[in-house]
Residue, then its C-alpha position, 0 to 999 in steps of 0.5 A: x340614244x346614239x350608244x344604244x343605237x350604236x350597240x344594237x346596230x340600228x340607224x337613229x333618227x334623232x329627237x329631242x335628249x332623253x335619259x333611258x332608265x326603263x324599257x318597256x314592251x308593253x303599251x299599257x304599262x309605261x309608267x316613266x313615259x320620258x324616260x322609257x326605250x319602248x321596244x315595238x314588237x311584232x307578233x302573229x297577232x299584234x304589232x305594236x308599232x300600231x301604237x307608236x302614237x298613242x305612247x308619242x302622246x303619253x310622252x315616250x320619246x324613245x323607241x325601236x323599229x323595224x317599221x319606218x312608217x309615214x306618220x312617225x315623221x309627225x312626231x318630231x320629238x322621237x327618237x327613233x332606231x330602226x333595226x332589221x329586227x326589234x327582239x333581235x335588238x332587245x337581246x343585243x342590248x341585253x347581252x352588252x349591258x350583261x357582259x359590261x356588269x362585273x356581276x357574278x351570274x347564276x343561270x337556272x335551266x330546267x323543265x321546274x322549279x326555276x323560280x323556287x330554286x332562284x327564290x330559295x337562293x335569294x333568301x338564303x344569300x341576301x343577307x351577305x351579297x346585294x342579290x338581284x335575280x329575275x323578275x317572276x318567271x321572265x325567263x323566256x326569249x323575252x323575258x330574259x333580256x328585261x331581266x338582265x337590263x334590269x341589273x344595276x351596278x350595286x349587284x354583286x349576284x345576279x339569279x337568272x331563270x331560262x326557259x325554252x319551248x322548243x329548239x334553237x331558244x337556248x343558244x340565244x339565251x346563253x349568249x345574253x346569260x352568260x352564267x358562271x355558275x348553272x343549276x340543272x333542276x329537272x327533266x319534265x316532259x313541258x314541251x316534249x311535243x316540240x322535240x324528236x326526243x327526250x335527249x334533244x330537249x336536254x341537249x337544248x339545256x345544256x347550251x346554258x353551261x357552255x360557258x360555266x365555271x360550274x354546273x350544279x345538280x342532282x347526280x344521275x343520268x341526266x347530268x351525266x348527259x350534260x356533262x357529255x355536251x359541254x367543255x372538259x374544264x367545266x366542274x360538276x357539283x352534284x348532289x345525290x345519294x348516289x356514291x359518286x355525288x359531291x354530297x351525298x344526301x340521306x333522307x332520315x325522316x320526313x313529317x307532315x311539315x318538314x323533312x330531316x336529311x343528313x347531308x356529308x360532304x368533305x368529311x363534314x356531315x351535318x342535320x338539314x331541317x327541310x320546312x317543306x316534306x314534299x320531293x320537289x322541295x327536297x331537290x329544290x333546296x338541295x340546289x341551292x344549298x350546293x351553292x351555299x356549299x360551293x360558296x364555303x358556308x358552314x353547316x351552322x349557317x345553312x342550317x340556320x338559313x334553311x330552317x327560315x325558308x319561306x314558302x314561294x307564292x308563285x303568282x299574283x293573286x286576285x281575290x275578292x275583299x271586304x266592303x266591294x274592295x278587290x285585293x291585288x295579293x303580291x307579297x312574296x317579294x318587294x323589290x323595286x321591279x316587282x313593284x312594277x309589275x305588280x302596278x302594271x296588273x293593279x291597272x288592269x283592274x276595275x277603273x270605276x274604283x279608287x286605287x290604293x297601295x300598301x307597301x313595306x319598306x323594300x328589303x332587297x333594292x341596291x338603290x339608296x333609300x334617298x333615291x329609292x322612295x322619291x321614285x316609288x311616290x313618282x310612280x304612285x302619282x304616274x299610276x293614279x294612286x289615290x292612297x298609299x299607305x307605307x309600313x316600315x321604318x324607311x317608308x316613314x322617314x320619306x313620308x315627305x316625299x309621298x302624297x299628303x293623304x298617305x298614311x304611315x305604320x312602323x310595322x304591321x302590327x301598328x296598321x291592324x291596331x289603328x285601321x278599321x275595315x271600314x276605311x276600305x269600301x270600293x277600292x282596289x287595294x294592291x297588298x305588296x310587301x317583304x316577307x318579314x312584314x307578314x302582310x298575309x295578315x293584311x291580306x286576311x284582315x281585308x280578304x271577305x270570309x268564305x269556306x275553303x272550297x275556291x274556282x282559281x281562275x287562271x289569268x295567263x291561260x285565259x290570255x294563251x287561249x285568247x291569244x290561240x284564237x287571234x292568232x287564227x283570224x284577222x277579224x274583229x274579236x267578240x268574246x261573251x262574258x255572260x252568265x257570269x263569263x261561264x262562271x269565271x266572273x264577269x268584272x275581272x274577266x272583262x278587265x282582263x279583256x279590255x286591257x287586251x283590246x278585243x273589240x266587243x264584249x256580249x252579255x245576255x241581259x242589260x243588267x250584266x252590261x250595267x255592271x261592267x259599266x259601273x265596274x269601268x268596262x267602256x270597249x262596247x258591249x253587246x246584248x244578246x237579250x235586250x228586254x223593252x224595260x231596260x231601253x232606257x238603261x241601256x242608251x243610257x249605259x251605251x249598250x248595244x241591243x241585238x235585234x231579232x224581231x222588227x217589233x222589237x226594233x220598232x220600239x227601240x227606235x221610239x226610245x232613241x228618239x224620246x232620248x233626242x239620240x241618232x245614229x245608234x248601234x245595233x245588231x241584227x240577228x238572222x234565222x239561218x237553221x237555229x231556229x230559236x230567233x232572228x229574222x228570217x229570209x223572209x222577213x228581210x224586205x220588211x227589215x229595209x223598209x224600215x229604213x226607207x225613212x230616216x232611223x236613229x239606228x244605225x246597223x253595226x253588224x249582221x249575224x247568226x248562230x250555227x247549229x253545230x259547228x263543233x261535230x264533223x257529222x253537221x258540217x253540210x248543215x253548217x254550210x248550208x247556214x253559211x251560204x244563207x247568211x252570205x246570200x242574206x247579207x248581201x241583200x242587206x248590205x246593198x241597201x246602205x252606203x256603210x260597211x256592216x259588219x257580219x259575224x256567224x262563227x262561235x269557238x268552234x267555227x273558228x277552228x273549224x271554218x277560217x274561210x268564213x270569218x267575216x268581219x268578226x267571230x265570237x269567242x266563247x267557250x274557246x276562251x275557257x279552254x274548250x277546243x272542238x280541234x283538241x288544239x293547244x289549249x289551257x284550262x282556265x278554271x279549276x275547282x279546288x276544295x281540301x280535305x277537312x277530315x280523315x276516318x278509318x271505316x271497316x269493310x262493308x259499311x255503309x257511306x253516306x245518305x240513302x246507303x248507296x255505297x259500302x267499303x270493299x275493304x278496310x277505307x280511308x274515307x276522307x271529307x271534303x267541304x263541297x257539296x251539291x250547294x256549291x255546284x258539284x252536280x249529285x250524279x257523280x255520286x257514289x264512284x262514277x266521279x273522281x277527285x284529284x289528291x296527291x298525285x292520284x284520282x280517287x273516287x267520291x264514295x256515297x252520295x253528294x252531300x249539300x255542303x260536303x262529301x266524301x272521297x275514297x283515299x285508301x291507296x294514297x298518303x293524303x292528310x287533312x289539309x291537303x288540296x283536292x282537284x274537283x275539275x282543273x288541270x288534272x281532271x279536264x272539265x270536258x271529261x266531267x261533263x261527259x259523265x253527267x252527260x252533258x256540256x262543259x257549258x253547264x258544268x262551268x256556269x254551275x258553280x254555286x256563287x257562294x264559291x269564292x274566285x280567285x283569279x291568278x297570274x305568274 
């Protein structure tokens, strides 16, 4: 402690010894508690010295401040360095551990394809060198100094991916990076909003190479740019088909599946079979094959080598198993700290079920295996794992080391010969495994069946928009998850929510409340229709009622006291204008009657539902419910000696009155990335099908049901296997709605089918096979739903649940 105090420039307050081997940011995921440097960040909507006591009580002794506060001198074991600024310090510590390692660093830098192009240089280099490269896509001001501290002294290369948002992040980066040899992939517009010019943003890049021996790319415009802003000594390794490249490259066929280029370079020129036809793979691999090629490989070897490249799985998958199990899909790389990650998201998940993981043997760790796997069991036993099963020589050879009831196979093969799966019922299965186990098979062996059409559910959109709307209020944060949280399922989504700490949780009825209970789900939940039938369930099962009627509340109160419970929360709803219920100002007086003797309830909070917050032309309609709901409350808040907490505001009165705010606001909508300010906001949920057959139709046929649409010209009317069974609404029939394919919208021709329909592909290059967009990141859902002529809302909850979810995360 006293050489990272001294390296970071902080003052120490010293405690008892510690060995520091991990570092953490991150509350929830400390998985070697006496042995972790947690870095306490503070941000515009957290700070984590708020939780310095909690990870004291786990057992984390060591930690970086920049808040000395009063109660930390109750904890008398820390150790404490107090820094002007913690991420400052982060990326000190980060930048000494880099130039102290005599590593051979390759920084990556780029609007896309980092992570391929890192992921693809792993595979191809790591059967000669011990390779370490970032984690995931850690290239941010954050992320680049984890994954730098994460370089042990066995590296020989080290791949580091950096990526900025706006200026000034660049120059921090490099000063940490420090690369010898840079990689350019591309210029995109990602975050052209944050610069004055297309120009600025590239001169932003740049600063990564101003250290370089070498800089690799695309020969072009760009690179010309770059070669302007750095040092006259750096050399330039470019790739193109431009005469001047280094290598000159040639397109000479491309396939469905793969594509042939004919590479020249120094007089040699060889065949380079591409497994991947598209244009970003193309540059991609010939990034990294520069590399190769700077390094001295020969032509037979990278040939060889590119012929074997697999396809990156860019993010963690969360799909639905058989037998109520949850598959946790990662296997597209096993290294020690992707390991870690991939725990940290396997403890987000359901809490009421039994946790179980699957691992190969690690590929790629420059640990000894004596070392190596004691370790993993360590973490296994840290992350209550009640099963684990190890495929793989090595994993086998240390069974010893690991929990008596984990069971062990040599290969994959042997694990689907022997296990049944039957053995796996309402568990949380984490599949994690180097590519050469083919653990897909795994996956598809334990993954519940169900046709191709899929609602991918982005997690780390979902916590953008979550984070946006903290970020405008300091209130308490309610976030509904009801009908099937607007479709993008209720257990994951709530997961997620609780591992992100908002406050309350609503569901229409006290069925969905039960099912988040059952699934694990203990932060309080809210239930906006509380049926007399289910009182008992929901004492039971700790869900709160809302109250709008006295009635109602009446009959609850009879059920607290049958149950001998006191001090139970409700909510009281108010009628300000909705009209749809709640009491209204006349009804108060007979409210606080009620509580003129004493009551098993308590009154948690007070609120109401605006009408239309979310359209300028209501806004004195708006106000005017407002300012009813404050004289309202008031008067109910002068009747009891306890703070009740109010709430008026949805998503849009979020963003569009933060003076009203109160204790407490609800999220919605917002959550899903709708914003009635077009704020930056991330779709969440997209709807995916592909397609399952092409036909060639003559001008002037008849397409589908009822003859409601003719070919204008010779068509490639394609089939996709979605229909208004699973949720895509008939009235989008026969051109008013279009699918997103190849790059290109194109329009549903005739009518929609119950299970299938029929899209219009004659101006694109699509084949069988090929992913279709319904709504998502192309086609805005708000844009859908304007077609129909009603609300996102609608379109969301009307995915058919016979539409398999899968969640994701970078």
């Amino acid at each position: 402690m006293k050489e990272i105090a001294n390296i970071i420039q902080g003052k120490l307050r010293q405690g008892i010894p510690v060995e520091i081997t991990e570092y953490s940011l991150d509350s929830r995921s400390v998985v070697a508690p006496e042995h972790t440097l947690f870095f306490a960040l503070t941000g515009s909507n957290h700070n984590a010295h708020d939780y310095i006591q909690t990870l004291y009580s786990e057992g984390v002794r060591a930690f970086v401040i920049s808040e000395n506060r009063k109660e930390f001198e109750h904890l008398p074991e820390a150790n404490l360095i107090i820094v002007e600024n913690v991420l400052a310090a982060l990326q000190q510590l980060a930048a000494y551990h880099r130039q102290q390692s005599k590593v051979e660093v390759i920084g990556i830098t780029g609007s896309n394809g980092k992570t391929v192009v890192k992921e693809w240089l792993y595979q191809l280099l790591a059967n000669d060198h011990a390779v370490y490269r970032s984690p995931r896509s850690y290239n941010s001001q954050v992320g680049v100094p984890l994954s730098l501290l994460g370089i042990d002294t066995k590296a020989e290369i080290a791949i580091i991916e950096a990526g900025i948002s706006k200026k000034g992040e660049m120059q921090r980066l490099e000063q940490m990076i420090r690369p010898d040899i840079g990689i350019f992939t591309h210029l995109g517009d990602a975050h052209d909003e944050n610069f004055t010019s297309r120009e600025e943003k590239l001169a932003e890049k740049a600063l990564l190479f101003t250290r370089c021996q070498w800089v690799i790319g695309q020969a072009g415009k760009a690179l010309q740019f770059i070669r302007s802003r750095v040092p006259a000594k750096t050399t330039f390794f470019t790739w193109g088909e431009e005469t001047e490249a280094d290598v000159q490259v040639r397109t000479v066929n491309i396939a469905h599946d793969h594509r042939e280029i004919k590479i020249s370079h120094k007089g040699t020129t060889f065949i380079l079979d591409i497994p991947f036809p598209d244009i970003a793979s193309f540059e991609n691999c010939m990034n990294a094959v520069c590399v190769l090629l700077l390094k001295k490989y020969s032509p037979e070897v990278i040939t060889s080598r590119v012929e074997q490249l697999s396809a990156i799985a860019m993010r963690l998958e969360i799909k639905e198993g058989i037998n109520n199990c949850t598959l946790v899909n990662d296997y597209y790389n096993s290294d020690p700290s992707s390991f870690q990650l991939a725990l940290n998201m396997l403890a987000t998940q359901d809490a009421s079920k039994e946790r179980v993981v699957i691992l190969s043997d690690f590929m790629d760790s420059g640990k000894g295996s004596e070392d190596l796997y004691p370790a993993i069991a360590e973490m296994l036993r840290q992350t209550n794992v009640m099963l684990f099963i190890g495929i793989g020589k090595h994993l086998s050879d240390h069974r010893y080391d690991f929990a008596p009831n984990s069971r062990f196979y040599e290969d994959t093969e042997h694990f689907l010969r022997q296990e049944e799966r039957e053995n796996f019922r309402d568990q949380v299965i984490l599949i994690k495994g180097a590519r050469v186990f083919q653990f897909e098979f795994i996956a598809g062996f334990l993954q519940k069946q169900s046709h191709g059409t899929i609602l991918e559910v982005d997690l780390d959109a979902m916590v953008h928009n979550l984070n946006h709307f903290r970020s405008l209020t300091d209130a308490h944060i309610a976030v509904m998850v009801k009908a099937f949280s607007y479709g993008s399922g209720s257990r994951e989504i709530a997961s997620l929510l609780q591992y992100h700490r908002v406050d309350y949780l609503m569901v229409a009825f006290a069925d969905e409340g039960i099912e988040l209970r059952a699934a694990g789900i203990t932060i309080p939940i809210a239930v906006m229709n509380p049926e007399r039938e289910a009182f008992d369930n929901m004492i039971m099962f700790d869900l709160e009622p809302e109250i709008y009627a006295l009635d109602i509340l009446e009959d609850f109160n009879q059920a607290l006291q049958k149950h001998g419970i006191k001090r139970f929360p409700v909510h009281i709803k108010l009628n300000t204008g909705m009209n749809r219920s709640g009491f209204d100002e006349q009804d108060i007086s007979r409210l606080l009657e009620f509580f003129d003797s004493e009551r098993s309830v308590f009154i948690r909070s007070i609120f109401s539902h605006l009408a239309g917050s979310d359209e300028a032309v209501h806004d004195e309609f708006t106000l005017g419910q407002i300012h009813l709901f404050e004289r309202m409350t008031e008067r109910i808040q002068a009747r009891f000696d306890y703070k009740i907490w109010r709430h008026i505001l949805n998503s849009a009165g979020i963003e569009r009155f933060p003076q009203y705010h109160f204790d407490m606001v609800r999220l919605g909508i917002g959550l899903h990335g709708i914003s009635a300010t077009h704020a930056d906001l991330q779709p969440v949920s997209s709807f995916k099908t592909y397609i399952s057959s092409i036909r060639d139709v003559p001008e002037g046929q008849s397409i589908g049901y009822g003859r409601k649409s003719y070919t204008t010209r010779p068509s490639r009317i394609a089939v996709i296997p979605v229909g208004y069974a699973d949720g895509l609404n008939r009235h989008l029939s026969n051109r008013t709605g279009e699918v997103h394919v190849k790059g290109k919208r194109v329009p549903i021709i005739g009518n929609i089918c119950m299970d299938t329909c029929m899209i219009d592909v004659t101006d694109t290059d699509a084949s069988i096979g090929d992913e279709v967009e319904i709504f998502g990141k192309h086609i805005p859902v708000t844009e859908v739903a304007e077609k129909l002529g009603t609300i996102p809302y609608e379109v969301l909850t009307g995915i058919s649940f016979r539409v398999k979810r899968v969640y994701y995360k970078e």
